[in-house]
C-alpha positions in Angstrom: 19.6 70.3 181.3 18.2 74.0 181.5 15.0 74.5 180.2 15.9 77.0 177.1 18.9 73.6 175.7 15.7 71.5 175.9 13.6 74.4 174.1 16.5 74.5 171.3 16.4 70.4 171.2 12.8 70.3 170.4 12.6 73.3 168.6 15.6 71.4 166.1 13.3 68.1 166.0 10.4 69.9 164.2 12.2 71.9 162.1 15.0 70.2 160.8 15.9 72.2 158.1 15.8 75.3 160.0 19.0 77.0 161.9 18.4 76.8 165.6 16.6 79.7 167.3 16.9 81.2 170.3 14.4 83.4 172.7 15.6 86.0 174.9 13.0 87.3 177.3 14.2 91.3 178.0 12.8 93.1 180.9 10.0 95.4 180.3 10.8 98.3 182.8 13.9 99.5 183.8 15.2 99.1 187.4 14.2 101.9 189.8 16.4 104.8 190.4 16.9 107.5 192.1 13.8 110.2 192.6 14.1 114.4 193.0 11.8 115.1 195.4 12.5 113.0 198.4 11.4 114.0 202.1 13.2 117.1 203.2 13.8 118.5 199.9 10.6 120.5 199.5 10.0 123.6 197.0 11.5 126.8 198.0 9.0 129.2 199.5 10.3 132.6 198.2 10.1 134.5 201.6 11.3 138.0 202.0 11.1 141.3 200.0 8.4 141.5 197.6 8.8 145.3 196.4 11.8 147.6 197.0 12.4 150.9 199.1 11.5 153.9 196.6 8.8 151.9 194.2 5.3 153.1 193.5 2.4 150.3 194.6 -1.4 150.5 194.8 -3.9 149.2 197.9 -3.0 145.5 198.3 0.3 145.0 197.1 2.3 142.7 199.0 5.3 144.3 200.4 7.5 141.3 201.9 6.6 137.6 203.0 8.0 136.2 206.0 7.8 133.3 208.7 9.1 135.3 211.8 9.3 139.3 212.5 12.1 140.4 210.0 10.2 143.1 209.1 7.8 145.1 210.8 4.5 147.4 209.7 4.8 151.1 209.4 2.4 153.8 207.8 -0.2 152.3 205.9 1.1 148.8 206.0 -1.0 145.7 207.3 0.5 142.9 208.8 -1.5 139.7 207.9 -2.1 136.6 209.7 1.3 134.9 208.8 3.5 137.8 209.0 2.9 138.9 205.6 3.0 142.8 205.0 0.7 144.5 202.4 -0.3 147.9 201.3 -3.1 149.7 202.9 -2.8 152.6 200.4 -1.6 153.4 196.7 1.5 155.1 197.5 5.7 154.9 197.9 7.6 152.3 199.7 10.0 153.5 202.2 11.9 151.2 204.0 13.4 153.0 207.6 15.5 151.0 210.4 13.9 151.7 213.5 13.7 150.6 217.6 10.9 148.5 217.3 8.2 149.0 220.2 6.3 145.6 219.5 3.0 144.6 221.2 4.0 142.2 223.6 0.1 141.0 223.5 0.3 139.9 220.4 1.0 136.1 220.0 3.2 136.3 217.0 5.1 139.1 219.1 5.1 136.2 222.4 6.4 133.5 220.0 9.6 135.2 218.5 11.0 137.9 220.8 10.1 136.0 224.5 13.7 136.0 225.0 14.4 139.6 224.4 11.5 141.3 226.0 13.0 144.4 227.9 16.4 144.8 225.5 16.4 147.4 222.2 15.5 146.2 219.5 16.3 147.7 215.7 14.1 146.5 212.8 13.4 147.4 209.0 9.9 149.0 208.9 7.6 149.4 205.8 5.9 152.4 205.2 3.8 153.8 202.6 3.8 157.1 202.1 0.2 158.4 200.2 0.7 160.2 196.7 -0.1 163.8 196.2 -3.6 164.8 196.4 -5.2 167.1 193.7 -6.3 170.2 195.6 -9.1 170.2 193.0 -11.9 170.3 195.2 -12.4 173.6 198.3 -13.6 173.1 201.7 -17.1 174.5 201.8 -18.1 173.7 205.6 -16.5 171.7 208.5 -18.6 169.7 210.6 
């Protein structure tokens, strides 16, 4: 005999005048499924343009994000540590397509284009083109 029919048989023979109950254990958590993030499924980054040819931006602006040279810096544009290009200047975005002349000292330079040293190369450049100046102020005396 199972151990719940021998529950129900004692259960019966102290209460006889009672109908026969039954206990049902249910489980407390539900079975594991699937999860979203597994390995190799990580967040998008959100690399590449960050402002378009033609818009207005001020000193510090980030122009485009990047993990290898897509895009190279022009007038007034700094290129930071991991490729990222900013604005040096408050000023208009151009974007030209250009043969690049890359500094082959550079180590981010070494570690993308080692195979094509010596062959012409065409990249999008960022420039920032300063705004007008007021000509409120006159040149007294040059130095």
């Amino acid at each position: 005999m199972s151990f719940t029919i021998m529950q129900k048989l004692s259960l019966q023979r102290l209460i006889p005048d009672q109908p026969l109950l039954t206990i049902i254990r249910n489980a407390k958590k539900k079975t594991g499924g699937s999860t979203r993030n597994r390995i190799g499924h990580t967040r998008p980054k959100h690399r590449g343009w960050r402002v378009q040819d033609g818009h207005y931006v001020s000193e510090g602006t980030i122009l485009a994000t990047q993990r290898t040279t897509r895009f190279h810096p022009g007038l007034n544009v700094g290129f930071g540590r991991n490729g990222t290009l900013f604005a040096m200047e408050h000023g208009k975005v151009y974007v030209t397509c250009e043969i690049a002349d890359p500094n082959w000292d550079h180590t981010w330079i070494q570690n993308n284009y080692a195979s094509r040293q010596g062959q012409t190369l065409y990249k999008k450049y960022f420039n920032v083109v300063p705004e007008e100046q007021h000509q409120r102020f006159r040149l007294i005396d040059e130095i």
